[in-house]
N, C-alpha and C positions, 0 to 999 in steps of 0.2 A: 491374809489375802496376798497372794504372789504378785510380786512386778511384771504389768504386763506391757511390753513395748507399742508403742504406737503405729499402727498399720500404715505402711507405706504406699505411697501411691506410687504406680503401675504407668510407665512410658506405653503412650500406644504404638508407637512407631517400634521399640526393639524389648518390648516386657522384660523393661527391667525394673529393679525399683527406683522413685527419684527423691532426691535429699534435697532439700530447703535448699542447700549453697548452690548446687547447680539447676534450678529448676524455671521453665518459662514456663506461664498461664497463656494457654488460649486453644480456641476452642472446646471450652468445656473439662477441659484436662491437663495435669500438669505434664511439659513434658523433658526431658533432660536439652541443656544447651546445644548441645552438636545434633538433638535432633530436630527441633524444632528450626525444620529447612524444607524449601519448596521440594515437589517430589519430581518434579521435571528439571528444571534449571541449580538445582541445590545451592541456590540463593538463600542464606540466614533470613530469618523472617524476624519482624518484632510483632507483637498483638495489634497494631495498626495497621498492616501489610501484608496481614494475612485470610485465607480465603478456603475454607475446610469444605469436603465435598467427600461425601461415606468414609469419612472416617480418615481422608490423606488432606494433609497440607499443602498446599499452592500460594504462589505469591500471587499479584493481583493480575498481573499480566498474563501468566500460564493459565489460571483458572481460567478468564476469560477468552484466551484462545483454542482452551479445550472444550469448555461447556457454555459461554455464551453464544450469544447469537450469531450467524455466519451469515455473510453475502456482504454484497454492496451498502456500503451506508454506515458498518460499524467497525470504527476505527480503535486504535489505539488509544484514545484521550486524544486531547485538546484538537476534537473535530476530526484527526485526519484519521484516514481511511491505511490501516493495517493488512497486507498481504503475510503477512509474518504468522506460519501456522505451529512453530514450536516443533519441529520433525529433526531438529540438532538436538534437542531434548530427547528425543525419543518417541514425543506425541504421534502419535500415527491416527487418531481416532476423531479427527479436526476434519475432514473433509467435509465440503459443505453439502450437508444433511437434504439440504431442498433447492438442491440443484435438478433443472427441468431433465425427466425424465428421458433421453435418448442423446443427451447433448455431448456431445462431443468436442467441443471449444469452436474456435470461428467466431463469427461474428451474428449472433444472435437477433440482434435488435431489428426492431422496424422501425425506426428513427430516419431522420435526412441520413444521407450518404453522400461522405468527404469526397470531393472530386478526384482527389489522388487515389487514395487507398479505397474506396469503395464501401467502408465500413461507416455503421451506424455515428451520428457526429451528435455526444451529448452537450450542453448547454458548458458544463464545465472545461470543454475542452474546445470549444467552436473559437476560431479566428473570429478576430470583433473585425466590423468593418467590410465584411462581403455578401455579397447578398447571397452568393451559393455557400454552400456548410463546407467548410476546412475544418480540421483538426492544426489547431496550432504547431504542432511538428512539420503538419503536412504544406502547412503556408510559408511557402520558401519558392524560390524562382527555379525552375526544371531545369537550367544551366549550370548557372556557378552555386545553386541549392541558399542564396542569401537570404534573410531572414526580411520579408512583404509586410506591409501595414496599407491600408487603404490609401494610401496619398502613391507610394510607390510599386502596387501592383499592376501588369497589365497582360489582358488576356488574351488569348489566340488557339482554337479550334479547341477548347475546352483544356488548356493549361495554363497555367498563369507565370507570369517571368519578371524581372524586374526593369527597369528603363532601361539601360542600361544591353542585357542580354535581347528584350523585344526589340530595340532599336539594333541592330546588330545585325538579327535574324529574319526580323519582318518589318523592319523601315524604308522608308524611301531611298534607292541609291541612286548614284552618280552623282554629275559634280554639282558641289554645292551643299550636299546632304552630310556632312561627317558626325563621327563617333564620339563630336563632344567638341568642348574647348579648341576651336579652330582650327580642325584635322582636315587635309583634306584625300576627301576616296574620291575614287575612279571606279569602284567594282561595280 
């Protein structure tokens, strides 16, 4: 009986054959070192960090920004919320899938709406401390733009300003009324 060599396994990525010294397990297949790599980001994988989808490699981050779930709510890990669609990679095919029909960006929602900006004001993003809905960027004084908390905002014909700017602008003048620490006006 003739010597017959042992049939070599088959790289899926470049069909070649792979040899024991150079060879990773995963997905089902062996496959040579340089190619067993994300097919977006061409990040090295190891069998732990890896995420196979018809037959290509992905790390765990590309997989999930191509073929997970898309919208509001699904972040990147640890909770936060991923705007990151992998399009420096080349992914083009991440758009969100069940996004409402005619939309065209804006501001969608029917939520409270931020006294500044006019736009839907969700829980996560609401000024604590007022009883109308700010967006925490948006709660700043319309003057010198200072950063409001409930103890130091105050409001006037639907904008809000800080002591400071309101006293300034819409305080009592003449004499006797000054801008603070023993000033005295005449305007």
């Amino acid at each position: 009986m003739p010597f017959k060599p042992p049939e070599r396994a088959i790289c899926p990525k470049c069909g070649k054959a792979v040899y024991a010294a150079e060879e990773k397990i995963g997905a089902g297949h062996k496959w040579h070192k340089m190619c067993f790599k994300c097919d977006l980001c061409n990040k090295m994988l190891e069998s732990t960090t890896l995420a196979e989808h018809e037959g290509k490699l992905f790390c765990k981050g590309c997989h999930g920004r191509k073929f997970g779930p898309k919208g509001y709510g699904f972040g990147g890990g640890a909770g936060a919320l991923s705007m990151d669609t992998g399009e420096r990679f080349g992914n083009k095919e991440c758009e969100m899938a069940n996004k409402p029909k005619g939309f065209t960006g804006g501001d969608a929602g029917t939520g409270p709406k931020c006294g500044r900006c006019n736009k839907s004001v969700y829980d996560a993003e609401r000024a604590i401390g007022s009883n109308v809905p700010w967006h925490k960027t948006c709660h700043n004084c319309a003057i010198c733009h200072k950063s409001l908390d409930s103890t130091t905002v105050n409001n006037h014909d639907g904008e809000i300003f800080c002591k400071s700017c309101y006293g300034k602008n819409y305080g009592p003048k003449g004499y006797g009324f000054g801008g603070g620490a023993g000033t005295l006006s005449t305007a």
